[in-house]
N, C-alpha and C positions, 0 to 999 in steps of 0.2 A: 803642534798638531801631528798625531799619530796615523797612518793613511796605512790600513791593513792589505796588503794582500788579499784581492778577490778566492773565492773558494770554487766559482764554477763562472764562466765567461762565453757569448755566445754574440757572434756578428751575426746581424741581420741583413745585406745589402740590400741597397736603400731603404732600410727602416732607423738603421741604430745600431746602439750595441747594449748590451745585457748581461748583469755580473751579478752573484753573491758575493756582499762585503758584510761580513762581521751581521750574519744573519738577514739583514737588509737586504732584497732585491736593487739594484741601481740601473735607470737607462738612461741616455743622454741618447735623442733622436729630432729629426725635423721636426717643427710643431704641428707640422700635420699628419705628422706617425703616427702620432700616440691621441685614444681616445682622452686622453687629461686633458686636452686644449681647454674645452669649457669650465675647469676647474682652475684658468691661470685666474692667478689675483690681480686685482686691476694695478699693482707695479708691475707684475710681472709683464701683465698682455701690454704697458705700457713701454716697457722693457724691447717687446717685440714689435710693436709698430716701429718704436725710433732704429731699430736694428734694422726695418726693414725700407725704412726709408733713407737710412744710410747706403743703405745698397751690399749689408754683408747679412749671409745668413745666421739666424737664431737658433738652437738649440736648447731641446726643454732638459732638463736635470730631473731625475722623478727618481724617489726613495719610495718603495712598495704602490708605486703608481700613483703618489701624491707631488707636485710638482714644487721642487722647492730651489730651482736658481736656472738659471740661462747662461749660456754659452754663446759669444757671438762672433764670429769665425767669418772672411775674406781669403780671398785668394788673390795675390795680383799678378797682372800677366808681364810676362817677362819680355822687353824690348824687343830679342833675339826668336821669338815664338812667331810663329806663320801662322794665320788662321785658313 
């Protein structure tokens, strides 16, 4: 698999992030970023219930704002951390 170099790249904090890849628009943001929610397919929105019932966040993948895979990303806290 050949993974191009973006051509234009654009952080959003707390939305996402924002690339041209190989003509394609790409974001990768919360699932409640992005208007695509109502368009996950029922693996995907299945995808994101189990993620979210796991207790790590989901991340929608969207190629020209069509959603086409999930990311699902934790954090854990570290013994030596103070809250």
């Amino acid at each position: 698999m050949i993974v191009r170099a973006a051509d234009q790249s654009l952080q959003e904090i707390g939305l996402g992030v924002r690339a041209i890849v190989n003509g394609s628009t790409i974001e990768v943001g919360g699932v409640s970023a992005y208007a695509a929610v109502p368009l996950l397919s029922p693996n995907l929105r299945e995808c994101v219930d189990k993620s979210l019932a796991r207790g790590v966040t989901p991340l929608v993948v969207c190629r020209d704002r069509q959603p086409i895979g999930l990311l699902a990303v934790s954090d854990q806290l570290r013994p030596v951390a103070v809250s």
